[in-house]
Backbone of each chain as nested JSON, in Angstrom:
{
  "chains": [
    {"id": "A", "residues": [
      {"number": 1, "name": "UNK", "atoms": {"N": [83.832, 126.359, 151.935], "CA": [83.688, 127.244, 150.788], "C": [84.237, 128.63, 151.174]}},
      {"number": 2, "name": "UNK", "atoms": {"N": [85.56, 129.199, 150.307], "CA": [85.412, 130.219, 150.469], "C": [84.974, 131.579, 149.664]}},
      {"number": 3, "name": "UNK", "atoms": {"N": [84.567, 132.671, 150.615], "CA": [83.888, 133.567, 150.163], "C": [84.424, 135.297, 150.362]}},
      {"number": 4, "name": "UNK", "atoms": {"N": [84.398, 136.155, 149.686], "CA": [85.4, 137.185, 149.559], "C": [83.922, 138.299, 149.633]}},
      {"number": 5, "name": "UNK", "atoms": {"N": [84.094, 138.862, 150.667], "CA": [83.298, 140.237, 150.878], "C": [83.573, 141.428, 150.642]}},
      {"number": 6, "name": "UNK", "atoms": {"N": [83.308, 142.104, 149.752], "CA": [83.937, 143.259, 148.738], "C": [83.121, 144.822, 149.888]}},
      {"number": 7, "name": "UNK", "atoms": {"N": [83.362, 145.05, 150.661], "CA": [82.673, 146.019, 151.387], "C": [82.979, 147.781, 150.985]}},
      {"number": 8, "name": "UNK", "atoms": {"N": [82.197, 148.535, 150.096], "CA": [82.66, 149.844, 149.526], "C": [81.932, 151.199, 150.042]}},
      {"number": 9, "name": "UNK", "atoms": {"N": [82.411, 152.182, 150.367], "CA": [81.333, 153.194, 150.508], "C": [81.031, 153.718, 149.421]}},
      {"number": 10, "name": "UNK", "atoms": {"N": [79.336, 153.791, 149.756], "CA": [78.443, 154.567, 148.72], "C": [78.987, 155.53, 148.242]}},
      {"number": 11, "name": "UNK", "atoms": {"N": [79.071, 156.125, 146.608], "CA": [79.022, 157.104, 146.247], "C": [78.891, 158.357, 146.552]}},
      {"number": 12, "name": "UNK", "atoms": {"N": [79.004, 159.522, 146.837], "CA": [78.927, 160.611, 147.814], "C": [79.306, 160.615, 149.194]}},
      {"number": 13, "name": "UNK", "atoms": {"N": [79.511, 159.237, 150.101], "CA": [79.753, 159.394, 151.111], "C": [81.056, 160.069, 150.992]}},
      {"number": 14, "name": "UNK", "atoms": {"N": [81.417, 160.647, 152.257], "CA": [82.676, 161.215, 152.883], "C": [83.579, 160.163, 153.183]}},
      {"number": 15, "name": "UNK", "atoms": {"N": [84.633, 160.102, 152.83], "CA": [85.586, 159.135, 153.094], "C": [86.944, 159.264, 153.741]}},
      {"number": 16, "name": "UNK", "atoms": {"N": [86.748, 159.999, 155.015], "CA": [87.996, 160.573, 155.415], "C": [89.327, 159.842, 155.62]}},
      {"number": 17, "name": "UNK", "atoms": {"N": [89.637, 158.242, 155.715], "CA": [90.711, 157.502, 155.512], "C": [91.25, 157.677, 154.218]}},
      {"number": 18, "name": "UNK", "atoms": {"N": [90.26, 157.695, 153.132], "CA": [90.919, 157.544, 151.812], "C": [91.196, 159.031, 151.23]}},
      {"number": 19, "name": "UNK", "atoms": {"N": [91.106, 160.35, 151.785], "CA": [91.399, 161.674, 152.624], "C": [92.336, 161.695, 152.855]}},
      {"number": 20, "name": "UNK", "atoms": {"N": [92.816, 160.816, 154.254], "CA": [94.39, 160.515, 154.547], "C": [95.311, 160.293, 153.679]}},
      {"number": 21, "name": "UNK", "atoms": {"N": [94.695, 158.805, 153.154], "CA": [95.905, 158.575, 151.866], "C": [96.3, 159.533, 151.052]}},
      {"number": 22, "name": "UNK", "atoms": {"N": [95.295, 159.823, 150.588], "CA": [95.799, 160.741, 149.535], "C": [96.599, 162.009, 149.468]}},
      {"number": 23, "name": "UNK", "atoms": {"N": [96.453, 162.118, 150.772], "CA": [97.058, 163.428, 151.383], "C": [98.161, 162.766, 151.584]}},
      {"number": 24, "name": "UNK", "atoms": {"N": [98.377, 161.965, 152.157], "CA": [99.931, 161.532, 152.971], "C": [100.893, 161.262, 151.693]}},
      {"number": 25, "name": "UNK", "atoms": {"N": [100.083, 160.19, 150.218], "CA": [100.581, 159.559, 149.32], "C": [101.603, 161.15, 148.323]}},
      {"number": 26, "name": "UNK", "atoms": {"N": [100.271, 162.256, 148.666], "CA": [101.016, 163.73, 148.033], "C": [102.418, 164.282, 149.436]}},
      {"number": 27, "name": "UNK", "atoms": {"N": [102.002, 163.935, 149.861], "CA": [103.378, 164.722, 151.049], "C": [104.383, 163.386, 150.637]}},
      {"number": 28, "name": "UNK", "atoms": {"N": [104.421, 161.69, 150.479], "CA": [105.682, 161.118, 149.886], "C": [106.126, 161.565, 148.507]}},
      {"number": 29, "name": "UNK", "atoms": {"N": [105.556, 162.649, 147.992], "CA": [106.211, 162.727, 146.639], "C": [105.271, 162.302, 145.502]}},
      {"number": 30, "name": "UNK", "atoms": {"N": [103.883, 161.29, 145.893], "CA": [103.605, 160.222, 144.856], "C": [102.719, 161.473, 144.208]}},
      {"number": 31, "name": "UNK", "atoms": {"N": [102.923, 161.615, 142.528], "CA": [101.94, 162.774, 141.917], "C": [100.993, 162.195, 141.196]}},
      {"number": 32, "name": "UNK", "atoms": {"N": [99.814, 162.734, 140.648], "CA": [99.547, 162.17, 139.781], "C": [98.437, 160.983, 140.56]}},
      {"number": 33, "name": "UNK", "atoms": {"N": [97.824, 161.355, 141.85], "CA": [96.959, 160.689, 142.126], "C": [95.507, 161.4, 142.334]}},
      {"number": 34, "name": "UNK", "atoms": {"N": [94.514, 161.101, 141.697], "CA": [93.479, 161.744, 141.582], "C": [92.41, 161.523, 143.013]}},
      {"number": 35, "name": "UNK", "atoms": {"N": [92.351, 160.335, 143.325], "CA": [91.102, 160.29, 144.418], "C": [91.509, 159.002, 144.84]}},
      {"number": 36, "name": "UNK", "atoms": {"N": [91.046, 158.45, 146.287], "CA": [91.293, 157.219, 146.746], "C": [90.158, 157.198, 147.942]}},
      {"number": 37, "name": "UNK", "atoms": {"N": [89.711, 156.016, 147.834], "CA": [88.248, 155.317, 148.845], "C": [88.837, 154.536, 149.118]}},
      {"number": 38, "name": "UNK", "atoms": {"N": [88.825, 154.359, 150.481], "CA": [89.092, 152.606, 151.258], "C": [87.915, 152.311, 151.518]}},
      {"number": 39, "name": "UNK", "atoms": {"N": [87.952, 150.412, 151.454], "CA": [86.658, 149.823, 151.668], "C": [87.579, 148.583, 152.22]}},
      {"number": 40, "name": "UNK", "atoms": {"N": [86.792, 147.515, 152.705], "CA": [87.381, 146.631, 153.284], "C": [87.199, 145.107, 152.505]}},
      {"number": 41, "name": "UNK", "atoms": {"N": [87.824, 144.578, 152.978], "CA": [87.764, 143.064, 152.056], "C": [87.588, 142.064, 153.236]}},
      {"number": 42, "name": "UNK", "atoms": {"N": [86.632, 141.388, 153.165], "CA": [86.406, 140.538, 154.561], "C": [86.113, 138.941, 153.127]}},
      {"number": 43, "name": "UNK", "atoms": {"N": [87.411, 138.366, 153.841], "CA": [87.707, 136.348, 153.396], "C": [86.491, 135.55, 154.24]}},
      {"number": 44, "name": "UNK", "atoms": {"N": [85.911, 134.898, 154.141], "CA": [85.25, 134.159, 154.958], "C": [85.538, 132.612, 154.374]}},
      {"number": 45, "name": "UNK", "atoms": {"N": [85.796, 131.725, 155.374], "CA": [85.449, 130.253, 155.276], "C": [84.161, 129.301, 155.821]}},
      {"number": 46, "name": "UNK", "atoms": {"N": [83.096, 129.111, 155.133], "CA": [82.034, 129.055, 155.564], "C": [81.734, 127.689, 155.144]}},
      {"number": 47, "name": "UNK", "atoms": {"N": [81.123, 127.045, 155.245], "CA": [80.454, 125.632, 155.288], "C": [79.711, 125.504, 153.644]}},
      {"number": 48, "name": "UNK", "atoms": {"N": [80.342, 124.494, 152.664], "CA": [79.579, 124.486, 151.501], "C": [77.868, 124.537, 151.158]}},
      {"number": 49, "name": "UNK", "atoms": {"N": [77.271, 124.199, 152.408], "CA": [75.858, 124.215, 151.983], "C": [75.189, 125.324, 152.344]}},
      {"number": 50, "name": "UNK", "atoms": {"N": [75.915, 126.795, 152.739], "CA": [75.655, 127.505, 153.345], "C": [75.56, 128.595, 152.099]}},
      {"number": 51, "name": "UNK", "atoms": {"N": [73.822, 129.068, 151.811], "CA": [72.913, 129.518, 150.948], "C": [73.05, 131.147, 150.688]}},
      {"number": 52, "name": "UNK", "atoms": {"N": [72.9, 131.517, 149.411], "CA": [72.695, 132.838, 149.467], "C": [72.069, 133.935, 150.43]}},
      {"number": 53, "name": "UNK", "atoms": {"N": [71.216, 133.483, 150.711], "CA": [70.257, 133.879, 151.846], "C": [70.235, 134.446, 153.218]}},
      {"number": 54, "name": "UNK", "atoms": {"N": [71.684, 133.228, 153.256], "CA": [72.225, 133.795, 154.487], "C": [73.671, 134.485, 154.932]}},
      {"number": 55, "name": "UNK", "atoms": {"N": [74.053, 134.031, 153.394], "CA": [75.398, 134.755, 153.358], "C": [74.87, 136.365, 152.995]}},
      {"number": 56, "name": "UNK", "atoms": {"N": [73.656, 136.754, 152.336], "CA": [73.266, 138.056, 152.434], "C": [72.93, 138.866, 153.702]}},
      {"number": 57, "name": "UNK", "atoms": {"N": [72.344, 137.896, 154.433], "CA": [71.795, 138.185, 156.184], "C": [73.325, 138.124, 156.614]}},
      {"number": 58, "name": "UNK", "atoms": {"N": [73.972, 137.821, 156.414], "CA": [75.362, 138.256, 157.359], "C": [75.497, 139.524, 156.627]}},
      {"number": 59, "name": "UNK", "atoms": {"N": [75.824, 139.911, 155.31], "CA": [75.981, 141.048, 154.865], "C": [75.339, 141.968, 155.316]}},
      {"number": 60, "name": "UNK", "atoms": {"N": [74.145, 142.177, 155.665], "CA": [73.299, 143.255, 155.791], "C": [73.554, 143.218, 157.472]}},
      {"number": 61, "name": "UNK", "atoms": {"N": [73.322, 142.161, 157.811], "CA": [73.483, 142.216, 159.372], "C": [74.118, 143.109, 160.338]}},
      {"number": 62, "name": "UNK", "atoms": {"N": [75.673, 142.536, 159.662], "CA": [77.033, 142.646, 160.117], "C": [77.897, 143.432, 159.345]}},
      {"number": 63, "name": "UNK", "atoms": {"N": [78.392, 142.511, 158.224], "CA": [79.423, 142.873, 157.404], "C": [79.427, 144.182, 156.968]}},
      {"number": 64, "name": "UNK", "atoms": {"N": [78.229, 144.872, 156.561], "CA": [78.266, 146.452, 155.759], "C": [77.325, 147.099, 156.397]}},
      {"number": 65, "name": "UNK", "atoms": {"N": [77.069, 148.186, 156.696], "CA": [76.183, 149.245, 157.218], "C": [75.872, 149.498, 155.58]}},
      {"number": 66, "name": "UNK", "atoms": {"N": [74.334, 149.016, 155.411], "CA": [73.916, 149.148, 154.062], "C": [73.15, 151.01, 153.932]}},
      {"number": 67, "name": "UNK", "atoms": {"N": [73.498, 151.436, 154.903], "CA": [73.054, 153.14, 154.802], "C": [73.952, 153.846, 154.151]}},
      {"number": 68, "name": "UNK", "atoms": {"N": [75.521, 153.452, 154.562], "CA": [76.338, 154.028, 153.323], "C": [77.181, 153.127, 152.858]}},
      {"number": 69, "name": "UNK", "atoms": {"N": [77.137, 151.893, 152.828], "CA": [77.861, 150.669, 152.336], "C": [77.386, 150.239, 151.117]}},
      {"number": 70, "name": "UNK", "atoms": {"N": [78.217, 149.847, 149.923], "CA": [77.995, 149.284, 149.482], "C": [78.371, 147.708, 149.725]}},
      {"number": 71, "name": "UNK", "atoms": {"N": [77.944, 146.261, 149.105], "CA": [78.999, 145.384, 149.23], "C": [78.299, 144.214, 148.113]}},
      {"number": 72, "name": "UNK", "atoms": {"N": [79.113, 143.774, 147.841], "CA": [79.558, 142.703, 147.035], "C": [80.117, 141.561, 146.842]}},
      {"number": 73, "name": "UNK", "atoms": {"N": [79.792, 140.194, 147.614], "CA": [79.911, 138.84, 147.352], "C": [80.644, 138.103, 146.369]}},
      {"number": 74, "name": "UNK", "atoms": {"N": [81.966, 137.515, 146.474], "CA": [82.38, 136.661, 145.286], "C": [82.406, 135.088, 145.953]}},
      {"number": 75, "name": "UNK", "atoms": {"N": [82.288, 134.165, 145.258], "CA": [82.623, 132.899, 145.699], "C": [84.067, 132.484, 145.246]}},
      {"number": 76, "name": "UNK", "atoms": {"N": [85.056, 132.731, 145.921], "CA": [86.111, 132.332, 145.467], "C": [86.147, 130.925, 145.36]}}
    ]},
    {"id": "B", "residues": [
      {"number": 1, "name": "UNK", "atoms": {"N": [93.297, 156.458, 135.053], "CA": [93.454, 155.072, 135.512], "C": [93.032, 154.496, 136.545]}},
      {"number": 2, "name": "UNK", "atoms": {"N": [92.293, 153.387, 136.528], "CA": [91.551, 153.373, 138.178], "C": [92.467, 151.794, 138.624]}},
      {"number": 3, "name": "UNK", "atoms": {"N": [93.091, 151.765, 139.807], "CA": [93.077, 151.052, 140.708], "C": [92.472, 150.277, 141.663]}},
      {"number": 4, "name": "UNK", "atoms": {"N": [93.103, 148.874, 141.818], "CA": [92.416, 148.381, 143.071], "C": [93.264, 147.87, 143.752]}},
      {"number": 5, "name": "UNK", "atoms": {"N": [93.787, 148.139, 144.868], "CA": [94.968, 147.284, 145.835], "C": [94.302, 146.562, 147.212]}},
      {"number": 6, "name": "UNK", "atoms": {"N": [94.318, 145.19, 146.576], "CA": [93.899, 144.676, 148.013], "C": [94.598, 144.513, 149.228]}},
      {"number": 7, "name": "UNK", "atoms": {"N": [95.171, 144.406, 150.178], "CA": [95.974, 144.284, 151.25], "C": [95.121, 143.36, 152.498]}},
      {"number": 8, "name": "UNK", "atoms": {"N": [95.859, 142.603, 152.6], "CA": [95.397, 141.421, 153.619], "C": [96.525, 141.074, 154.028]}},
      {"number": 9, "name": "UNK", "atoms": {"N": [96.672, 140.345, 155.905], "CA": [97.53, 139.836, 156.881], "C": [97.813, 138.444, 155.882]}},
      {"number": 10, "name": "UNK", "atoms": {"N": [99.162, 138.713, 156.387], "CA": [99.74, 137.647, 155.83], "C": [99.267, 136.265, 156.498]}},
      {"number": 11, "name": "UNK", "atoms": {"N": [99.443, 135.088, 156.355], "CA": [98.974, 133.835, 157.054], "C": [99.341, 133.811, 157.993]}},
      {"number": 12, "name": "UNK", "atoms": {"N": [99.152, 133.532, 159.302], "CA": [99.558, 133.168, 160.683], "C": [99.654, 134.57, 161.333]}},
      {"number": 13, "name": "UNK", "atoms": {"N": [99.414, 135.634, 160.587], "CA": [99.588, 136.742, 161.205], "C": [98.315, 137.062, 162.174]}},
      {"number": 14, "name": "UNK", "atoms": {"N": [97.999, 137.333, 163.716], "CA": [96.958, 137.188, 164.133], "C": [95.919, 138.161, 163.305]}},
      {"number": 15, "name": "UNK", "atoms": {"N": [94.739, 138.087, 163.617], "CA": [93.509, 138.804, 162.968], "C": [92.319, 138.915, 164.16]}},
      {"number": 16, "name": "UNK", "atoms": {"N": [92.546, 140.112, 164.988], "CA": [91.96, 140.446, 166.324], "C": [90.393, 140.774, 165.31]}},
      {"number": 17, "name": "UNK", "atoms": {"N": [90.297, 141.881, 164.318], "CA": [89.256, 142.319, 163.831], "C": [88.202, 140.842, 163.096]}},
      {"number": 18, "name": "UNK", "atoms": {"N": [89.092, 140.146, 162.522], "CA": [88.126, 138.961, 162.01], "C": [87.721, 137.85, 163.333]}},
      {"number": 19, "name": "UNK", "atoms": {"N": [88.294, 138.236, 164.426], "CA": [87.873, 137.206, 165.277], "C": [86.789, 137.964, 165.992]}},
      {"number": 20, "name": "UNK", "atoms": {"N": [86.841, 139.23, 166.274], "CA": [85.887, 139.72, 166.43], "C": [84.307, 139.568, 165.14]}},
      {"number": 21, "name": "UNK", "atoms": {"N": [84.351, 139.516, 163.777], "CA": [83.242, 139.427, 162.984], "C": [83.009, 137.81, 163.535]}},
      {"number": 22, "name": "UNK", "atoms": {"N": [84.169, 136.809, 163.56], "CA": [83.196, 135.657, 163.556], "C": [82.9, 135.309, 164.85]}},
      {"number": 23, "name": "UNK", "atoms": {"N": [83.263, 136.039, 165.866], "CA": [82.695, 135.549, 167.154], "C": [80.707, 136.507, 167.33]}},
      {"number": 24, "name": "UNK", "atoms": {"N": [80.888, 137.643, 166.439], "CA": [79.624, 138.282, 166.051], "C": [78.752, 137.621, 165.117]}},
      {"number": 25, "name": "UNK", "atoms": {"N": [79.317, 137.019, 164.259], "CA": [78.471, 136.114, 163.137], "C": [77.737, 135.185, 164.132]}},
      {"number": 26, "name": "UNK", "atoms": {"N": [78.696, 134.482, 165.136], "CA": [77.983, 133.435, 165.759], "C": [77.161, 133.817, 166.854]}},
      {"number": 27, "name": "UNK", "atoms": {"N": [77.163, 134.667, 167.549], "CA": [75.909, 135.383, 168.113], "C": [74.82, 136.258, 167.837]}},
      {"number": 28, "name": "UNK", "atoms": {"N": [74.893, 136.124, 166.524], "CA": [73.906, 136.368, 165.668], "C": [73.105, 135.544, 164.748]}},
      {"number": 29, "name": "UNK", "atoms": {"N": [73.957, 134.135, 165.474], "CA": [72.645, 132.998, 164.891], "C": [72.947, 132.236, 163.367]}},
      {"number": 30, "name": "UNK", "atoms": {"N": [74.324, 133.059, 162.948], "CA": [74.818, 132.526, 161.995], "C": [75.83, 131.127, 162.232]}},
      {"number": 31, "name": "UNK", "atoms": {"N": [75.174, 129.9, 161.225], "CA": [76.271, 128.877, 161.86], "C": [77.268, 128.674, 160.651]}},
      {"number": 32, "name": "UNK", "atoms": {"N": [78.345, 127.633, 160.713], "CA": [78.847, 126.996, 159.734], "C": [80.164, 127.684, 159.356]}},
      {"number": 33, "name": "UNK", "atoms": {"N": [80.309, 129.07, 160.224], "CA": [81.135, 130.451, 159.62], "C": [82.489, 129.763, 160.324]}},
      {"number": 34, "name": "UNK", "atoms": {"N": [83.694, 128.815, 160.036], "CA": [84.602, 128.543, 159.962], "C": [85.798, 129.67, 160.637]}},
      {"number": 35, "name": "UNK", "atoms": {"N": [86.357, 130.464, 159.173], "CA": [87.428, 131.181, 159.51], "C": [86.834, 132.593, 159.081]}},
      {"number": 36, "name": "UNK", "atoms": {"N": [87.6, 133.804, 159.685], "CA": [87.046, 135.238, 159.029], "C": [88.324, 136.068, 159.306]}},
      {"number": 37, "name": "UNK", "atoms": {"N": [88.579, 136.162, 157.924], "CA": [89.961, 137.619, 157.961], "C": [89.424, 138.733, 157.11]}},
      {"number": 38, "name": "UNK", "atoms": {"N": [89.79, 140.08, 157.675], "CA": [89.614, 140.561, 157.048], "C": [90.804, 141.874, 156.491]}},
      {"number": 39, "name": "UNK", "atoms": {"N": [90.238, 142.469, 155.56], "CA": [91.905, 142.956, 154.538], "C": [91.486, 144.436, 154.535]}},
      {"number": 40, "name": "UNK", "atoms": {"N": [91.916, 145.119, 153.482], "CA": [91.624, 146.595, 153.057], "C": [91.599, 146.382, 151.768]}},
      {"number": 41, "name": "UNK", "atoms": {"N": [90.646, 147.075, 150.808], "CA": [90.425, 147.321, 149.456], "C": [90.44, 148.774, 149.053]}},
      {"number": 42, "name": "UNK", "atoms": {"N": [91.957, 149.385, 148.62], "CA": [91.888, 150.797, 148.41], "C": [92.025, 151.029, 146.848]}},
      {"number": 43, "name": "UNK", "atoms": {"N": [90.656, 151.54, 146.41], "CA": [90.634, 152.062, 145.315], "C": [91.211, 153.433, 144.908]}},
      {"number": 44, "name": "UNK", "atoms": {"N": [92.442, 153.474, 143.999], "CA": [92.161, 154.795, 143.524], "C": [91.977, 154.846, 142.067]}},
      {"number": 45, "name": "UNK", "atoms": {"N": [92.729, 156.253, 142.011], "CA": [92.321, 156.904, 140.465], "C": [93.739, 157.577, 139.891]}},
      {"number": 46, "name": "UNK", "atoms": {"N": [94.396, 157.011, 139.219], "CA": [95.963, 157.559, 139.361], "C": [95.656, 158.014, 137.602]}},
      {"number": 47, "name": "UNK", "atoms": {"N": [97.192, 158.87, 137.414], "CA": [96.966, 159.588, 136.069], "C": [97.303, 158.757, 135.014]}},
      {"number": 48, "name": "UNK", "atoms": {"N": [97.238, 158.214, 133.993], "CA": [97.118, 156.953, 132.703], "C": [98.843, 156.62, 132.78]}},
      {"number": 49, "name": "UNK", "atoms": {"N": [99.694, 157.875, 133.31], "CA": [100.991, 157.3, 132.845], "C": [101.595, 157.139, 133.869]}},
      {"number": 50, "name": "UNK", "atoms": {"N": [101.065, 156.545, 135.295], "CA": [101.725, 155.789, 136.237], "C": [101.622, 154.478, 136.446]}},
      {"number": 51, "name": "UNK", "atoms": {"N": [103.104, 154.855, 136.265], "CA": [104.352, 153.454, 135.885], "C": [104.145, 152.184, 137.261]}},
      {"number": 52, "name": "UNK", "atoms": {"N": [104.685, 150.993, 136.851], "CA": [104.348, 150.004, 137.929], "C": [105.236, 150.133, 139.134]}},
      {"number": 53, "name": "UNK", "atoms": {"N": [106.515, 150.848, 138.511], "CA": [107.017, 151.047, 139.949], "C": [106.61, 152.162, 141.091]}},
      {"number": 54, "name": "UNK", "atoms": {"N": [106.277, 152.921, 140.087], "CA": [105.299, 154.32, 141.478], "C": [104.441, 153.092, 141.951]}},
      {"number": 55, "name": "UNK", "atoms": {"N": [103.547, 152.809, 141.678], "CA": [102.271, 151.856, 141.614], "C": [102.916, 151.074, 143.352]}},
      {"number": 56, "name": "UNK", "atoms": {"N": [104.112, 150.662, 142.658], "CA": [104.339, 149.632, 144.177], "C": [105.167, 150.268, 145.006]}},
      {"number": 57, "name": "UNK", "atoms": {"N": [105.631, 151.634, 144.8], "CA": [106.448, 152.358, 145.726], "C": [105.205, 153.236, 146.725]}},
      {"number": 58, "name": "UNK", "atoms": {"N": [104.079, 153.142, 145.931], "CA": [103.032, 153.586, 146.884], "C": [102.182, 152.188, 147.717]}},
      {"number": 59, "name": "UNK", "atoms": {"N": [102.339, 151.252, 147.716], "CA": [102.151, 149.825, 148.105], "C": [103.03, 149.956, 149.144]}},
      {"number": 60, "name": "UNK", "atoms": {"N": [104.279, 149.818, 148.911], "CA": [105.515, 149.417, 149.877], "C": [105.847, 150.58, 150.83]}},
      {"number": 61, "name": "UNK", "atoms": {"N": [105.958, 152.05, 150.929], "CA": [105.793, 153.075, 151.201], "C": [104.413, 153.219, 152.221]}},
      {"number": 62, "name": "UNK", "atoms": {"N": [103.22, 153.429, 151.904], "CA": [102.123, 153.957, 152.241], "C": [101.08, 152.702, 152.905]}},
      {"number": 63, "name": "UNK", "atoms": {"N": [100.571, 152.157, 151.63], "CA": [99.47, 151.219, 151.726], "C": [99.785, 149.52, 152.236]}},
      {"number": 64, "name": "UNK", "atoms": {"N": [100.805, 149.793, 152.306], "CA": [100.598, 148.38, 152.893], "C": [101.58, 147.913, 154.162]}},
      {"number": 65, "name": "UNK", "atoms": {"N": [101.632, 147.38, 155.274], "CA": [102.852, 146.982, 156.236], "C": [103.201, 145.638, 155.87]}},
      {"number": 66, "name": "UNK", "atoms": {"N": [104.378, 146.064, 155.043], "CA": [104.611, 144.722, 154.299], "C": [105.606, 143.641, 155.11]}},
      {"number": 67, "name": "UNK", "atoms": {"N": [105.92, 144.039, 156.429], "CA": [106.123, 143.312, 157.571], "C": [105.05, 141.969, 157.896]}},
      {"number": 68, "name": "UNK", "atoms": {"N": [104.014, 142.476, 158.187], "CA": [102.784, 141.441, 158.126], "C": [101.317, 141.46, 157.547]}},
      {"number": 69, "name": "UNK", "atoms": {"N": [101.844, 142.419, 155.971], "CA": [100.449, 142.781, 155.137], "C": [101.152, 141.818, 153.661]}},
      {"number": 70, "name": "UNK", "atoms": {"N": [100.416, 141.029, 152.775], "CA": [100.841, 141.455, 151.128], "C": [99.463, 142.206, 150.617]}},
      {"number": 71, "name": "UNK", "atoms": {"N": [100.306, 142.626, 149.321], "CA": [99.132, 143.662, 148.967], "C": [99.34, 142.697, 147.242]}},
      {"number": 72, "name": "UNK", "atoms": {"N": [98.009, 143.313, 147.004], "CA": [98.022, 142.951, 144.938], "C": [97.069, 143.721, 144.472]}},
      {"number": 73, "name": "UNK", "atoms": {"N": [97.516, 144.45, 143.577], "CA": [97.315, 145.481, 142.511], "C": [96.361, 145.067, 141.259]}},
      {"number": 74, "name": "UNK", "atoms": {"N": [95.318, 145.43, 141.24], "CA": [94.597, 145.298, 139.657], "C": [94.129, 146.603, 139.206]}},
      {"number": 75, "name": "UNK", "atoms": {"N": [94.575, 146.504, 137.723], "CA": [94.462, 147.801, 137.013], "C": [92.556, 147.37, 136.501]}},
      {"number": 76, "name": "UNK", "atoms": {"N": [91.93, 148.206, 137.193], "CA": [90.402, 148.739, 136.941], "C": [90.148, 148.513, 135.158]}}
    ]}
  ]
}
């Protein structure tokens, strides 16, 4: 089964990569860009009988620092 | 206008960071966890009248190493 981990920072956090971009995207010329957050996208291939429960316990575990992470689960 | 550009290694391209989550998944007691890649999800916020080619000249340019990244674009 695969599974698509949507990993975002919280609202208010500081986001100094997506800082970069935006800065770098204005020094190529690109105008007209208001704000940019990077977050990460983690694919997983996991075993079909393998339960909400614990695909959340990996989330919280591992996958996101839930202090300023947000994240979000799809079953592709 | 809000953006979402995902960017993920192309297939066969190695993935040092996802071998690192699933060699952590599994010493953390998690079983069944197969394969693990993981990508970038950069949200922005661009102005209503940027066109699809800025859109991917900032893809091809900036956000993505399209050597051994593809990227895909959804308009928010």
């Amino acid at each position: 089964m695969k599974l698509k981990v949507f990993v975002t920072l919280k609202p208010g956090v500081l986001d100094p990569q997506g800082r970069a971009i935006h800065h770098a995207l204005g020094s190529l010329g690109f105008e007209g860009v208001q704000d940019v957050r990077q977050g990460k996208l983690i694919e997983l291939e996991v075993a079909d009988d393998t339960d909400d429960a614990t695909i959340d316990g990996m989330c919280r575990k591992l996958l996101a620092n839930t202090v300023i992470e947000n994240y979000r689960v799809e079953r592709a």
